[in-house]
N, C-alpha and C positions, 0 to 999 in steps of 0.2 A: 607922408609928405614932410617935404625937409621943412624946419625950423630957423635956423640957423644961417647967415648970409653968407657963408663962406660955403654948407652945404648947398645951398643952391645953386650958388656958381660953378660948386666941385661939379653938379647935375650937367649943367649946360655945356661944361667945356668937356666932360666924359661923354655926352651924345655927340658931337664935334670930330672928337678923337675917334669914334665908335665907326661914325659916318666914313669919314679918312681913310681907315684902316679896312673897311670894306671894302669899299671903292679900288685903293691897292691890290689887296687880298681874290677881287674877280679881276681885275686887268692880267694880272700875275696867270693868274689860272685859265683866260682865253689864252697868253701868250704861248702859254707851254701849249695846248692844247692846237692851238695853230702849229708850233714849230715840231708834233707829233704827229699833224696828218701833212706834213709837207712830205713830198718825195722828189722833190729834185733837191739834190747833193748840194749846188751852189747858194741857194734861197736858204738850206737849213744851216750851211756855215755861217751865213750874213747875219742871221737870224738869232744865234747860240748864245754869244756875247752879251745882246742886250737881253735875253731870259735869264741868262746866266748873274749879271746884276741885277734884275729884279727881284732873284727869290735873294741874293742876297740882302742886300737892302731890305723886303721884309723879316729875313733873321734878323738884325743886324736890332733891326726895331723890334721885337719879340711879336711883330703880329702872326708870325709863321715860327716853328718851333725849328732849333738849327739842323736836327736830325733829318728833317719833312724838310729842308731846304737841298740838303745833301744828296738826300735818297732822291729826287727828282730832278737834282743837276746830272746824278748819274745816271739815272734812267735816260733824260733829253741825250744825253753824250753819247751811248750808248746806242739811240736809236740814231744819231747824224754819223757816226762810225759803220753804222751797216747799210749807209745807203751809199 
């Protein structure tokens, strides 16, 4: 248990931060996962753009590592190019 007033408050605003960032971290991961089982062409261009700023925006914020933001812009791209 913290001691200290500044540890306790480091406590509260890191559950805060924790919450946030999950929150993000699943919205992110239905998105792509919606814009993976689309198959109509027109739905998954509209679509591309704003997944496409949310993984970055979680790199950007280290909730996502940039590599795992990469590797899944190109995967989505790749799947709206073969439909």
């Amino acid at each position: 248990m913290a001691n200290h007033k500044s540890s306790k408050k480091r406590i509260r605003q890191t559950e805060v931060k924790n919450a946030r960032n999950k929150y993000y971290h699943k919205t992110a991961r239905n998105a792509v996962k919606a814009l993976r089982n689309t198959t109509e062409k027109d739905a998954a261009v509209a679509l591309l753009p704003k997944v496409t700023a949310m993984l970055d925006k979680l790199a950007k914020t280290n909730v996502i590592h940039k590599n795992k933001a990469a590797n899944l812009k190109s995967s989505v791209q790749l799947h709206v190019n073969a439909l």
